[in-house]
N, C-alpha and C positions, 0 to 999 in steps of 0.2 A: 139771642145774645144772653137773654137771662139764667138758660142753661149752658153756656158755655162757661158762664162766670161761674155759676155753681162746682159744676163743678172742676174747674181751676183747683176753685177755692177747698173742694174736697183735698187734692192733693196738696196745696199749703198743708192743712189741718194732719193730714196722716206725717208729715215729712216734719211734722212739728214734734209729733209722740217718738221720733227715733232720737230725743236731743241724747239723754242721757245714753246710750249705748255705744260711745265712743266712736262706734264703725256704721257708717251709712252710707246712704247713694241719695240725690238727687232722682224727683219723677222728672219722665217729660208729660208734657201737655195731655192730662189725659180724656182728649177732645180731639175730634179727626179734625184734619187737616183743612186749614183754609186762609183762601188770600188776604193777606191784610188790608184793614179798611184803614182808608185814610183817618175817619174821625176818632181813632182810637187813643190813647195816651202810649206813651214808648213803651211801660209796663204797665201789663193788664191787671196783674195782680202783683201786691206789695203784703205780705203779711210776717206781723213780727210776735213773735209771743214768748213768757217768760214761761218756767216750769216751776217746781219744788218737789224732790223725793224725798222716799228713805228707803235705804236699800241694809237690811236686817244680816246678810252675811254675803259680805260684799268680800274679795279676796284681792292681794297684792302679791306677789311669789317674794319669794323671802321670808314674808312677815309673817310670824308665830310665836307663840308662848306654849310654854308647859305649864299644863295644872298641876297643881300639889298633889295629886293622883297617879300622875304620868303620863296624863292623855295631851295629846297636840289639839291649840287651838290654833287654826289658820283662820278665823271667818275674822271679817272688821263689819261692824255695821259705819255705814257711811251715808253723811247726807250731801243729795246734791242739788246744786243748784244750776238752771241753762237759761240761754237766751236762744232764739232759735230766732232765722229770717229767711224767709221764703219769698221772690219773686218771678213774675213769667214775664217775659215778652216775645215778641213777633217770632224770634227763630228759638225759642229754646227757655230753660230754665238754671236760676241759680239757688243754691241753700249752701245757709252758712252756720253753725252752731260754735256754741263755747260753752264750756259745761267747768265748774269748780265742782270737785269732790272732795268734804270734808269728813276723814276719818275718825273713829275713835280709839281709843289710846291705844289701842291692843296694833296699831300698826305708827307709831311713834315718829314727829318730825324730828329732825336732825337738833341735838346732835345724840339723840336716842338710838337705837339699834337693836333689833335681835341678832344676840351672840351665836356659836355654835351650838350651846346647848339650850337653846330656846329660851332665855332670858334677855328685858329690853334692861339694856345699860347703857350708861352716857359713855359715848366713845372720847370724851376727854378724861373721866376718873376710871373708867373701865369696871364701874361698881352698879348695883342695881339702881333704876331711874325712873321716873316716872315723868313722860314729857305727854305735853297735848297731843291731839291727835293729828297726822300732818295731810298737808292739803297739794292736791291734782287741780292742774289745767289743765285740757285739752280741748281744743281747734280742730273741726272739721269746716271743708269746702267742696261743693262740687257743684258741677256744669255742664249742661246739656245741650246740641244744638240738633234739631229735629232732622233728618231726612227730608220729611218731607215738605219741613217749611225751606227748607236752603233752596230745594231745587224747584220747590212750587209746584207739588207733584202730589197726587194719593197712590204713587207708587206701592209705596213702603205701608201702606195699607191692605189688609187683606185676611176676613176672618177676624178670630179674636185677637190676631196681632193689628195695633192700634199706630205705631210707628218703629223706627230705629234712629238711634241717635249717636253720635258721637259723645261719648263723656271724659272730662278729665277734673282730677281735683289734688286733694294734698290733704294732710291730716296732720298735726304739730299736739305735743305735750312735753309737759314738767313739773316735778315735786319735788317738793321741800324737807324730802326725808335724807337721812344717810347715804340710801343706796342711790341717790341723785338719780333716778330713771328718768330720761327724754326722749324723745324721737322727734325724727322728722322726716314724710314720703312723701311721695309723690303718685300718681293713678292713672292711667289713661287708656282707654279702648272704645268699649259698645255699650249702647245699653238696648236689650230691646222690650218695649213696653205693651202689654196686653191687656186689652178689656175686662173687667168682673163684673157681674151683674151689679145691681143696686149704685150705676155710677163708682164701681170698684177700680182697681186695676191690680195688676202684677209685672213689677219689671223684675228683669235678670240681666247683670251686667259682666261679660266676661274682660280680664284689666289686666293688663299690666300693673305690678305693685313693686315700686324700688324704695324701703327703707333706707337712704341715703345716708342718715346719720342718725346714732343710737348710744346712750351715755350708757353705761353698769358698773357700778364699782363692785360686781361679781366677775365681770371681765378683766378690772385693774389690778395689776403689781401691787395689793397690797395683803391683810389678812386671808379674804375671799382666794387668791390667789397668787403667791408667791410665786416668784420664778424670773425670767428672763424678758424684758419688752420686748416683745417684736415675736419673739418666738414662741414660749408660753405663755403667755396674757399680754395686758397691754396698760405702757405707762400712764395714761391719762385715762381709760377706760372709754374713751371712744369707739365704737365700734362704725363700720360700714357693711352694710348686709349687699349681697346680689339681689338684681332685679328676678321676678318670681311669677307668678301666674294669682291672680285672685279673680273670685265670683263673687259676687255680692247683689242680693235679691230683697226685696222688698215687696208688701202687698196692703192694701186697705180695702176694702168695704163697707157699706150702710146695713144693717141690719133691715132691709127693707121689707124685710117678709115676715114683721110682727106688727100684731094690730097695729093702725096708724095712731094710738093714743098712748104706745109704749115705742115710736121712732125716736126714741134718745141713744141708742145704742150704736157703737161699730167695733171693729174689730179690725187691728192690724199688724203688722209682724218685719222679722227682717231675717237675713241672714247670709252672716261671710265666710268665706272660705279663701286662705292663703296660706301660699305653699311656704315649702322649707327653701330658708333664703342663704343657707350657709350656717358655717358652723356658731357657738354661739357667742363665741369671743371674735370672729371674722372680724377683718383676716387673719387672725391666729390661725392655723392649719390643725386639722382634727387629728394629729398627731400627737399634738401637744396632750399633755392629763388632762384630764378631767374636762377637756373642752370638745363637748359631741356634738352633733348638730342638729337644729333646728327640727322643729317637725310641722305640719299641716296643721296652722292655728284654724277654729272653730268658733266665731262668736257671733251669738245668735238673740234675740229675742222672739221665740215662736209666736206668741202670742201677746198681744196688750187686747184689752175689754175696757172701752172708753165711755164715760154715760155724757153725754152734752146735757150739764145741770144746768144752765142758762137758757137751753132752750125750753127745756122740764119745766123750770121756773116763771120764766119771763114772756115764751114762747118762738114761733119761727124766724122773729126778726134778730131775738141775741145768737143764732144758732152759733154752738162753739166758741163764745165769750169764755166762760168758763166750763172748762172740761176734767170731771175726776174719772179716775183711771188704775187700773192693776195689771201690771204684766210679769210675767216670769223669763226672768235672764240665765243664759246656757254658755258658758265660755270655758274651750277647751284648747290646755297646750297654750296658756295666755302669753303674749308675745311672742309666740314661738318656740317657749321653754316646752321639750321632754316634761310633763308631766308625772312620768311614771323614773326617769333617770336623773336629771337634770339635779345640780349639786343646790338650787335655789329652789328645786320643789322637793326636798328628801329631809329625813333627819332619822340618824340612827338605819337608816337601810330603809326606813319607810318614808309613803307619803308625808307632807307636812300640810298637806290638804290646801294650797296657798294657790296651783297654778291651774285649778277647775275652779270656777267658781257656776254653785246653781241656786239661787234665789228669786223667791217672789218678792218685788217690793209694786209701791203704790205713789202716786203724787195727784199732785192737780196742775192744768196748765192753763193760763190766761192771756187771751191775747188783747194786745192795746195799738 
């Protein structure tokens, strides 16, 4: 039992490090398969833990400035804050995150704006401004229920494939800038989960992905887009995206193959892939100017390098109390936007560097 809790408790700890990266999956169980004992509690493991970043060129599509030079800057350093909550039980597992991202000025809340020409101005005087920097929430959920616990089977065991699962979740955000960006989807397919050495694992989830609902005031009737509601942009900037195909993968491991007096170490990662959902004012028809469509977003964290300073510290009993950490984040085509076309990642015929975003940042995570 002691190694089953372990490692549970491993996948808590790796499902914790994906707070900040917007886009995640749920593990399942990553322990074979077994009958439930009666003397168990309904969940076997409950883990909740807080994070704090800084992410040094962090990007929003839209938002830019010109130097006095002529060069575009898209990058915003951003700090973020999460709460992350990981539980198992009997058939399955759930994670839930909320993450604030707070910007700095270079990407401006409301009623601030980058104009056309790359300047933040107050959309009430329409004159240069200088507003703080605005802030993101975004809600992740998701939920697994085992194969092989539903049907009480090692079926779905076999090899280094450890189970399959049924997964569904939803993802929700909002900001308090100008271009009022929000969403709201919805997820649902497979996920299937494989063993890694050192108590590691690897899932891969192939999903159904329906952006239901999606604000842009680069989509709305107004400067951004002039013209006709319904036909070439849209009066209230609501958009609705079609349902789409996404993959989304996730992995952790222990470093267990360095002397045992340097086991503070692991290593983990993620990464999504979602298709083109329509065009990017939908239902606007790609007929309309300047409204093309979507393309195959890429967001990723290859890599996080986590040190368990608690265990370093205090030893095997705080293992993962407190955890500092560096990862490098990869996000390509950010919401869907053309990167290389798209009227929100261009300025003057070029990039505006706004809808790649590729930075290293760092935080620490604690759990209570």
């Amino acid at each position: 039992m002691l190694f089953r809790m372990k490692a549970i408790a491993a996948a808590a700890l790796s499902l914790a490090t994906l707070a900040t990266g917007g886009l995640a999956q749920a593990a399942d169980l990553p322990v074979k398969a077994a009958k439930k004992v009666a003397d168990l509690p309904f969940f076997l493991v409950i883990d909740d833990r807080v994070s704090f970043s800084w992410m040094p060129k962090g990007t929003d599509p839209g938002v830019f400035s010109v130097n006095p030079n002529g060069t575009v800057n898209g990058k915003t350093a951003k700090q973020v804050y999460s709460f992350t909550h990981f539980d198992a039980w009997a058939y399955g597992t759930n994670f839930f995150t909320i993450s604030m991202f707070k910007s700095d000025h270079n990407d401006p809340a409301n009623p601030c704006f980058t104009n056309g020409a790359g300047q933040i101005v107050s959309a009430v005087s329409g004159l240069p401004a200088n507003c703080s920097g605005m802030t993101e929430i975004y809600g992740l959920f998701r939920s697994t229920l085992g194969w092989n616990e539903i049907f009480n089977t090692k079926a779905f065991t076999a090899g280094p494939l450890h189970n399959i699962s049924f997964e569904v979740g939803m993802d929700g955000s909002s900001e308090n800038s100008f271009f009022s960006a929000a969403k709201r989807d919805v997820v649902a397919g497979l996920q299937f989960a494989f063993d890694l050495p050192y108590k590691g694992y690897f899932n891969v989830a192939p999903l159904v992905y329906w952006e239901f609902s999606s604000h842009s005031v680069f989509a709305q009737c107004n400067l951004f887009a002039p013209g006709v509601p319904g036909a070439t942009c849209l009066g209230d900037g609501d958009r609705r995206f079609k349902p789409t195909w996404a993959v989304e993968t996730n992995y952790y491991m222990d470093l267990g193959f360095l002397p045992e007096n340097m086991q503070f170490w692991s290593i983990s990662g993620r990464a999504g892939w979602y298709g083109p959902k329509g065009t990017e004012s939908n239902p606007v028809p790609f007929a309309a100017p300047g409204n093309i469509n979507t393309k195959v977003e890429f967001n990723s964290e290859p890599i996080r390098l986590t040190l368990d300073a608690s265990k370093a510290v205090w030893g095997p009993k705080y293992s993962h109390f407190v955890d500092l950490w560096v990862a490098y984040r990869y996000w390509q085509n950010k919401f869907g936007l053309d990167h290389n076309n798209s009227v929100a990642c261009t300025f003057n015929g070029q990039s505006n560097h706004t809808c790649t975003e590729s930075t290293v940042y760092g935080g620490v995570t604690m759990k209570f």
